[in-house]
Every structure is written in C-alpha cells, then in structure tokens.
N, C-alpha and C positions, 0 to 999 in steps of 0.2 A: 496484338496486345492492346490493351488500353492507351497505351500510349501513342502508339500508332494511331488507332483509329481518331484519337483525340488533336491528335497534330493533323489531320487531313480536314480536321474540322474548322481550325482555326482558319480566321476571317469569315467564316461563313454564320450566317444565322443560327443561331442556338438556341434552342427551346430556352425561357425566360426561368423556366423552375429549376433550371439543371446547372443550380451554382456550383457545385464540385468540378463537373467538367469544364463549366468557362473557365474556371478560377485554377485546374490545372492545365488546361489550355493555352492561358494567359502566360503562365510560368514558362512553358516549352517553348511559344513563340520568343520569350524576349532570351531563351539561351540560360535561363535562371537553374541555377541547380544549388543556390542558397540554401532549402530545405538541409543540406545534409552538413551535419559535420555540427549539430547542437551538443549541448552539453546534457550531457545523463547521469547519474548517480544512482547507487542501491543502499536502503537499509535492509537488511535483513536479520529477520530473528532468530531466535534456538531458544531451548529450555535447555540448562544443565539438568542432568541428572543424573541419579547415580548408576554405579555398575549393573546394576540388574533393572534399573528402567522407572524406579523413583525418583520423583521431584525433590531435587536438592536442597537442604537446607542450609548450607555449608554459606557464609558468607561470599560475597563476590570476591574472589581470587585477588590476595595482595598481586600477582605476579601481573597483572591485568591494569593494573593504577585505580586513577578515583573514575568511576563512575559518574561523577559528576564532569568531568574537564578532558577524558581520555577523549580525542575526537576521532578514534578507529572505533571504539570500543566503548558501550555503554549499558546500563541494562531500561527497562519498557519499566511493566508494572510490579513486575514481581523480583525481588534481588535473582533466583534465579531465569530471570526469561533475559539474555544478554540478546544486543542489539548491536551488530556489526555495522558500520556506515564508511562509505567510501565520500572521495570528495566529489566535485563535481569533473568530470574527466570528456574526455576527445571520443574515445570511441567505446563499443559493447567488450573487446576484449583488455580492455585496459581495467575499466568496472570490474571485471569477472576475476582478472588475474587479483586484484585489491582485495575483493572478498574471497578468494583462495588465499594470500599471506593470511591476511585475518585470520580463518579459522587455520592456519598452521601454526599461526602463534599463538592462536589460544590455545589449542591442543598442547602445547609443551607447556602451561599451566596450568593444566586442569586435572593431573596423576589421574587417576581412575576413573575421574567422571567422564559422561558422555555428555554429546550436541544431539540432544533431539532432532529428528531428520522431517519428523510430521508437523502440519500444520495441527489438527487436533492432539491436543495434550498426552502426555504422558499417564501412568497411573497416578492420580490427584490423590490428597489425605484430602481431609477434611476440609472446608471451604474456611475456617479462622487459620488453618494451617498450613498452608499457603504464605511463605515469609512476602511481605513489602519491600521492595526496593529502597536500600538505603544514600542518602548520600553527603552523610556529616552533618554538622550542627550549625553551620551556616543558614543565614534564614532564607538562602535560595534554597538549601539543602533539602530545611526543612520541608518548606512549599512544596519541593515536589513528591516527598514523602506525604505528608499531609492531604495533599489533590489523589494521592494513589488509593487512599484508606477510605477518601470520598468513593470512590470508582466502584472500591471494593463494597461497599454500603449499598450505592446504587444500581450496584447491577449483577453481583457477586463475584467471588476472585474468580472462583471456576473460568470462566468466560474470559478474565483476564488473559489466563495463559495460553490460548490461542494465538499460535503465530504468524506471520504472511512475511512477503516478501512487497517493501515501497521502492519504487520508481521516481526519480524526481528527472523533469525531463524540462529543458529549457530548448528553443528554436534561437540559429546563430544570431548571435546583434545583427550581420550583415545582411536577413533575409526583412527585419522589419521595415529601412527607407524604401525597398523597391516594393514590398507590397503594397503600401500605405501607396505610394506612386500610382500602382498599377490597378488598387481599386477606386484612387481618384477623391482620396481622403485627406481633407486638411485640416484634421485634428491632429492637439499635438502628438506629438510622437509617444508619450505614457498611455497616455487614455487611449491611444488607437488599441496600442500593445493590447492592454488591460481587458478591452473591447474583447479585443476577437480571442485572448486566453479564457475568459469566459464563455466563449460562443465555444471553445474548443469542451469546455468542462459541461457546458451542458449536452454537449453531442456525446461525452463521456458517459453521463448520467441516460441519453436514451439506446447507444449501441454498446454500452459496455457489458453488458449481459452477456456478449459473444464474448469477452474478456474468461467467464466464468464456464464456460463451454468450452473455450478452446485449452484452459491453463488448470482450471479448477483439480482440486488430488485432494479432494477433503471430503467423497464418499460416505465412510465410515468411523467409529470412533469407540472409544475403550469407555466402558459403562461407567467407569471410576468419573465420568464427568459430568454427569446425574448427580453426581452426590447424593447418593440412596433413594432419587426419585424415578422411577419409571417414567421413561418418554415415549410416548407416541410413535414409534417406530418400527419397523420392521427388527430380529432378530438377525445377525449372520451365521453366532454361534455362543454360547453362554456367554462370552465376556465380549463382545460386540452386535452395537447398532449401527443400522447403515440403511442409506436409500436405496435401492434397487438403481432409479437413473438419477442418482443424483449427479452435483458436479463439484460444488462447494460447499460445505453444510459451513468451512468457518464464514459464508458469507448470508447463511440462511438465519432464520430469523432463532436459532439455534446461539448465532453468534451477532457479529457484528453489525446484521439489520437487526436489530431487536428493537422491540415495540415500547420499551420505555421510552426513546424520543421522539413517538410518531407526533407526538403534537405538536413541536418545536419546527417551524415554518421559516425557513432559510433561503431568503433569495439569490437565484443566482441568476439573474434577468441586469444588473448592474451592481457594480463596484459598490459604489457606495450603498445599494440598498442591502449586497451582502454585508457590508464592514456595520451598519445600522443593525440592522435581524441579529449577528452573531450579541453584539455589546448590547443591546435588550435581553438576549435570553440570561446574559449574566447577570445579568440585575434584576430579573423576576423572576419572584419567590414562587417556590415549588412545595406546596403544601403535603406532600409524602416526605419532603428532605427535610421539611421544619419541624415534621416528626423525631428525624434522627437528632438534629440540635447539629449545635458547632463543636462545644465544648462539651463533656461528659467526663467528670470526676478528675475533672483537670486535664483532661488532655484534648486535644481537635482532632474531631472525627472524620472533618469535611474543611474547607477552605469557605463557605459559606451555604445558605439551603436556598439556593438559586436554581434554574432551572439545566444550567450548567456552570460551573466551578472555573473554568475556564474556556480559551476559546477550542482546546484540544479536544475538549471531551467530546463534542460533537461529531459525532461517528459517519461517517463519508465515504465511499468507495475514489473520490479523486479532492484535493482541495487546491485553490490556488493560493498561492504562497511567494511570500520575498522574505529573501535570509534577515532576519531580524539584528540589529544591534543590539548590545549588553543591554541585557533588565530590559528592553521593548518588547512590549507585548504584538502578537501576530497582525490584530488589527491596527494597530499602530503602524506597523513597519507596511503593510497594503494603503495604506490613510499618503503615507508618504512620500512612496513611489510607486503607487500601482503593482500589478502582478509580474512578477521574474521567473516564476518557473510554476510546474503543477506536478504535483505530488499524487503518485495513480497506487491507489490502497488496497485495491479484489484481486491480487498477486497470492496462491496458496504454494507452501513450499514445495518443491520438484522434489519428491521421493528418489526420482531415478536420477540426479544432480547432485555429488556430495557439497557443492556450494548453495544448495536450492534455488537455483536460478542456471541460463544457459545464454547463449549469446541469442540463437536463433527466437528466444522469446520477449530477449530487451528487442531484439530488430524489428519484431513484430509489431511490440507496443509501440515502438516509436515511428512505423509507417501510418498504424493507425490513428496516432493523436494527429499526426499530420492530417490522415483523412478528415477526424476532427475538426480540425480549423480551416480544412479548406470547405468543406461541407457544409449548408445552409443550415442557421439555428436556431431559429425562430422563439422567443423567448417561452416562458416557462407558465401556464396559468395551473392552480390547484389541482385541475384534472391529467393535463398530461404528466404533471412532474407524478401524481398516483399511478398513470400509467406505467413510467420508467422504474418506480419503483417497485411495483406488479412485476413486471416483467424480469427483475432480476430477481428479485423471490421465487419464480418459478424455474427461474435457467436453475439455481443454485440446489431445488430440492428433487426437479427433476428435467435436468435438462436434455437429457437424450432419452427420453421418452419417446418414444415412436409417434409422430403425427403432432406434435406438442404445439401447442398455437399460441403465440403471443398477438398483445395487443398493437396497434400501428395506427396512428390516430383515428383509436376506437374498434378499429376494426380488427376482426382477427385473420392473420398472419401465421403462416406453417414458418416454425424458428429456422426450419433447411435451408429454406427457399433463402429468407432476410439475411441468413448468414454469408450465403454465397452471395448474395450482392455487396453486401461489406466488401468481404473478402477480395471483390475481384476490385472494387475501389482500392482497396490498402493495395492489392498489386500494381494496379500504375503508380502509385507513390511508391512503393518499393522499388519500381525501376527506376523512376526517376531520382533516388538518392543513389541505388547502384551506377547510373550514370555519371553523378561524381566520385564515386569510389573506383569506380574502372572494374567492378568484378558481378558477381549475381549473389552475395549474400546476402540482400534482402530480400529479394523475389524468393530465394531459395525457402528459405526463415515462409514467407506468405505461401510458397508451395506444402511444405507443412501442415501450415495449419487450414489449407484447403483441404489436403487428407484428411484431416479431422474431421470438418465437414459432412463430406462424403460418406466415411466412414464413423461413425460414432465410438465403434468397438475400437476407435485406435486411441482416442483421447487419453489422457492422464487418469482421470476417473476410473472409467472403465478398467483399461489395464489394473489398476490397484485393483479392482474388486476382483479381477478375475486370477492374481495372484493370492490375493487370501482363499479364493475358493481351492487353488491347485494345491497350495500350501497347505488344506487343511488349517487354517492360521486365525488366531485371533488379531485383531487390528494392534493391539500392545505387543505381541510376541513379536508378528511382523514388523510393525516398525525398529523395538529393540535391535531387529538384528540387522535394520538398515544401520541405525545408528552405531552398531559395532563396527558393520562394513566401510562406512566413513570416517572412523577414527582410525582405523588400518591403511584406507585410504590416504589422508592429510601425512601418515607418521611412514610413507614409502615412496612418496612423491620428492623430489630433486628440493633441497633446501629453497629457501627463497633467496634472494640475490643477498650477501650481507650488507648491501644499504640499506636495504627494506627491511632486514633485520634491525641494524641496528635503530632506523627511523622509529620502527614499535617498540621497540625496546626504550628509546629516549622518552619517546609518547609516556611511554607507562608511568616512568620515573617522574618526569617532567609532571605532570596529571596532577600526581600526589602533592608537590610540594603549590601548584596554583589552588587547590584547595585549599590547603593550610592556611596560603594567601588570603582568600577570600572569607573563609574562617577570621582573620586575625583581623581583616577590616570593616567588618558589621560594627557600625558604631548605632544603628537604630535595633529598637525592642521588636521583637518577632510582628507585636500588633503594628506597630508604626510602618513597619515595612510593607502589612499586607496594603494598610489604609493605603500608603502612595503606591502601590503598585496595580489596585483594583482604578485609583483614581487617574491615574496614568494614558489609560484608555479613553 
C-alpha cells in the first residue's frame, strides 16, 4: 500500500517535487492520525413537485416553518427547490442519518407532492413561471427574494432549479498546531490555517474534475429545460437530450459553469486577494445588468447592476467559507477570521440514494480534500486556472469518452491514467484515517471509486443512461418513478427516534414565530438597509 511504501521511506531522501508523500510521510512518522475525525455537513436540494412530476407551485409548506430561520429546512432559488442542511457533525453516518430525518419529515408535509430525486429538473412551465422563493416582508426577507429575481434576470430561472448535493468539510482543530509544527511554519496559527485551505481549494479547482467522473448522474435531461429552444445535443428519445459520455451536464456549461461569469477573475492564490476580487466584482457595474435597471415600475429587479449582486452569486465548484454572524456578509466574516471550513459544490444528486448522497461518497470526498491539502499547489496564473477550468468542462460533457485527454500543465494527459494516480493518493489518506477508525471504510469508499476508474460503464453516469435505454424511458418518466420509489421509501422505513421528532417539529414552530421577530424589529427603510449592508463589506 501506499502507506507502507511511504513509511519505509521516511528518513530517507525524497525526491524534493514529491510534497504529498513527504507531507504524508511526515504524519506516519510522528504517529499523527489527526487528519480523521473532522467535521462534515451536507446541504442538499430537491424540487417539490407535484404527483405527476410537475414543478410546484404550492407555497412552501406551513408544516415546514419559515424558510427563512428553519435551520433543517430551507428553500435555494425557487419557493419550490427546498434545501435540507445538516449541522456540522462527527462522522459520514451521522450526516446521512440527519438528512434521512429530514426528508422523513418533510414527507409527512408534503400529502401528495413528491422530492424530485434528479439533479436536472423536473418538467419546467415557462421560465416567468417558475415561483421565487419567498421569505416575508422583513428586509432580510426581502433581499433574498430580491437577489433571487436578479439571478433569475441574469441567467434564467430554468438553470435555477438545478440541484446538487454541498459538502462542507472542516480538518479537526487538533490536526493544525502539529502540522504548522511539522512543516516548520511560524505564522500565526489563522493565516497558516487559511494558507493551506486555499492551497487545498486550488488543488480542488485542478483534480476535481475526477470529482465529476467518479459522482456525476446528470447525463441527460427532460427537454422542458430548453424552454422551447433546441440545444445542441444529441436525442435519447422525443422528450430527452443527453451526452453519450457525459458525466455532469448540471456542471457543464449547460448549467453551473456557464459563460456569463467567464470574465469575472477570482483569486485564489491569497486570502486577501480573494476577499479584494470578490468586493470589486460587487461594486462594478455590468453594462448588460444596467440594462435590466434596479427598479421597474416600482418594484426591484435585482439588488444592484453590478457584476455580481452578492458574494453568493459567484458560481464555484468548492468556496472557502467561515460561518458568518448575524447580518455579516461572507467576506466580512473570512476578513475576520480567516477560512473555517470549505464548501465542495460539483456533488449531482445519487439517483440510486433515496437521501441523494451515501456514506461511501462523503468518505471519498473527504480523503481527497485531505489529498488536497496535503498535495503541492503552486499558485494559480490566468492560464492554468483556464486550464482547470477546461478540464472540468470536458470531464462533465464527456467524461468517459474513450482515450479523452485532459490538459496537465499544457500537456495533454489520458484522464485514466491522472485519475488512477489521484486515486491511489486518496488511498493512502484513506488508510491513514481508517487507522484511526480502527476499520477499512475509507479505503473501502476509495476501492469504489477505483472501479469506476477502471471501469467506466460502472460510474453513476453510465449506469443512468443505460437504464433509460433498458427502460425504454424518457429521462422525466424515469426519474418520476424514482421519485415515487422514494416517497415509498422515507413513508416504510422505522419512525425517526421521537426526539428527533420532536427536535423538527419545535424547529418548525420555533422558525415561524423568529421570523415574525425579525419582521417586527426592522425599524430601517428597505433602502437604508441595503446602503449599510452593501457598505458593511
């Protein structure tokens, strides 16, 4: 194993470019198994919809609380795309078990509607008909209704209701004094942190493309997302388009890379020159948005015609993040204390998971963020970071392509080959946290997705397409009837504990009446709010 061969290596001379290995070399000699036992959390999305596999228009569920303050339960862009979020928890089946209450309690809320199970949407009406998530008349409320109708302006709702599965993954407090030790760094202990969460986010931004390869289940998609435009793609069957090898179309330039923000230049080479890049792009003006205006026949379209609206809109496959206090904006709360955890975003929901996630794929992710950070990362100039994002446009539209070549500083690279070298790095990190767990469910989790590897046809991707071809099946029928299989699912499984009951059940109630609160204590005008809140930053 890797870790063998790397433990026979210590003390001895080590090639000078091979900081992965010194650096978990380093960890095995001093007995460190700190890496394991971080905190992880999941958000993950759904579309309600209704019984036959329409997008819902039904307000968000009284039996659900507010929207705005329910901290299980929330909704994204659209009042129907709800957003389940767990806290930050100990292990992968603690997470998983959180987001199984979840959807069991929202299931007993929602009579007849269903949880869309796909990442690509549901049958869509019309792109105005599509409701905005609401969240009261409070001018937090507002705002983020407001920021949503921007969104919808800039980029279209269609695209909105795209869902994924987010990762938030933090390394224990106990692993940073001994590494900062061990690499002989006497910066303080924030900016170390911050340092090397970046060097972890940009090793994100160039291997995560395997991310989209190994998890990706967003193949194909129900025409209704066109909005009566023809796209450029292949046919599966009248009411479905699809790649042949694709892996993620929500992450293709279809969805979430999309070419509206290519010009928008984001460093993540340093802290502060990202927290500077982001609070610039807010405050310059974007001459397509200053078309749309702010205001139009008295109502706000947008939050302003900036090149983004806020620091959120900036669309990222990972971002580094610290939980913010009341009313502080994201770069505020990174200004303050440096980075606390990282948020991994190219997660497409598991079809074959009625919770759209699994243990074996948070273990995954969180071996390889570790590879991440322990992995050399040389900072970022305009061409490689084009690089990284070249290559995940091509993993996403076709990424088991036979012979498919990605770029590797410049050069081109067979994606097989680069993947099994990931791979077999995440497997010595895999063992090395199994070593403090005392079992093999992380190696297990990396053996996995070495089959994928190996095999293409086993992937996520794959399998979906070659069930719609057995199936005879459009992509909307198919999904639908996962989505029934999962409500069957959540309504035969063993109650949840009734403290966990009743904990959601207070949430909900509790939700409603802090809204009202926060409703009842706006004592500034919607404008005065936004002015200190923009100025705030």
């Amino acid at each position: 194993s890797w870790i063998k061969r790397i433990s026979r290596a210590c003390g001895k001379t080590l090639d000078m470019n091979q900081v992965f290995e010194q650096r978990l070399g380093a960890l095995l000699a001093r007995g460190d198994a700190s890496v394991a036992g971080g905190k992880r959390g999941v958000e993950k999305e759904s579309l309600r919809v209704t019984s036959d596999g329409y997008l819902a228009q039904t307000p968000h569920p009284q039996g659900l609380g507010s929207a705005l303050t329910n901290g299980f339960i929330t909704t994204d862009f659209s009042e129907a795309l709800l957003e389940f979020v767990t806290p930050a928890l100990g292990s992968t089946w603690e997470a998983l078990q959180v987001v199984c209450d979840i959807h069991q309690f929202t299931y007993q809320q929602l009579g007849e509607e269903l949880l869309w199970c796909a990442s690509m949407p549901c049958r869509l009406p019309a792109d105005a008909d599509i409701p905005l998530a609401r969240y009261g008349d409070s001018n937090v409320g507002r705002m983020k209704t407001i920021y949503r109708r921007g969104l919808g302006h800039r980029y279209g709702r269609n695209m909105q209701t795209i869902a994924g599965v987010h990762f938030n993954y933090s390394l224990p407090e106990s692993f940073w004094p001994g590494y900062r030790e061990m690499l002989g760094d006497d910066v303080g202990e924030s900016e170390f942190r911050s340092t090397h969460y970046l060097g972890l986010v940009r090793n994100f931004r160039r291997f995560g493309w395997i991310v989209l390869y190994l998890f990706g289940a967003s193949p194909a998609l129900c025409k209704s997302f066109g909005g009566g435009r023809e796209l450029s793609m292949p046919e599966l069957n009248a009411e479905t388009w699809y790649e042949p090898y694709g892996t993620s179309l929500r992450m293709s330039d279809l969805g979430y890379n999309n070419q509206t923000q290519a010009g928008i230049a984001i460093s993540l080479n340093r802290l502060e020159e990202y927290i500077h890049d982001l609070s610039e792009a807010i405050r310059t003006p974007e001459p397509a948005y200053e078309k749309i205006g702010v205001i139009r026949n008295g109502e706000y379209q947008q939050l302003n015609t900036n090149k983004l609206q806020i620091e959120n809109e900036y669309y990222s496959p990972v971002r580094p993040k610290r939980v913010a206090r009341s009313g502080e904006r994201p770069t505020a709360a990174l200004r303050r204390g440096g980075i606390e955890y990282v948020e991994i975003r190219s997660l497409d929901l598991s079809v074959s998971d009625p919770a759209g996630i699994n243990q074996n794929t948070m273990r995954f992710i969180e071996a390889f963020l570790i590879y991440c950070l322990l992995e050399e990362s040389p900072p970022f100039d305009a061409g490689s970071f084009e690089e990284a994002v070249q290559n995940q446009s091509l993993t996403a539209k076709r990424g088991r392509e036979p012979g498919l070549k990605l770029a590797r500083d410049g050069k081109p690279v067979d994606l097989s080959g680069w993947a099994r070298e990931i791979v077999d790095k995440v497997a010595a990190v895999a063992e090395l946290i199994d070593r403090h767990e005392d079992d093999n469910s992380y190696a297990d989790a990396v053996s996995v997705a070495a089959s994928h590897v190996a095999e293409p046809e086993s992937t996520p991707s794959a399998r979906l397409l070659q069930e719609l071809r057995d199936a005879d099946s459009s992509f909307f029928e198919f999904a639908l009837d996962l989505a029934r299989r999962d409500k069957r699912y959540f309504s035969s499984i063993a109650p949840m504990p009734p403290e966990r009951a009743q904990q959601m059940e207070n949430e909900a109630l509790e939700s409603i009446q802090r809204q009202r609160d926060i409703e009842a204590a706006d004592e500034l005008s919607f404008e005065d709010y936004l002015a200190r809140y923009f100025a705030s930053g």
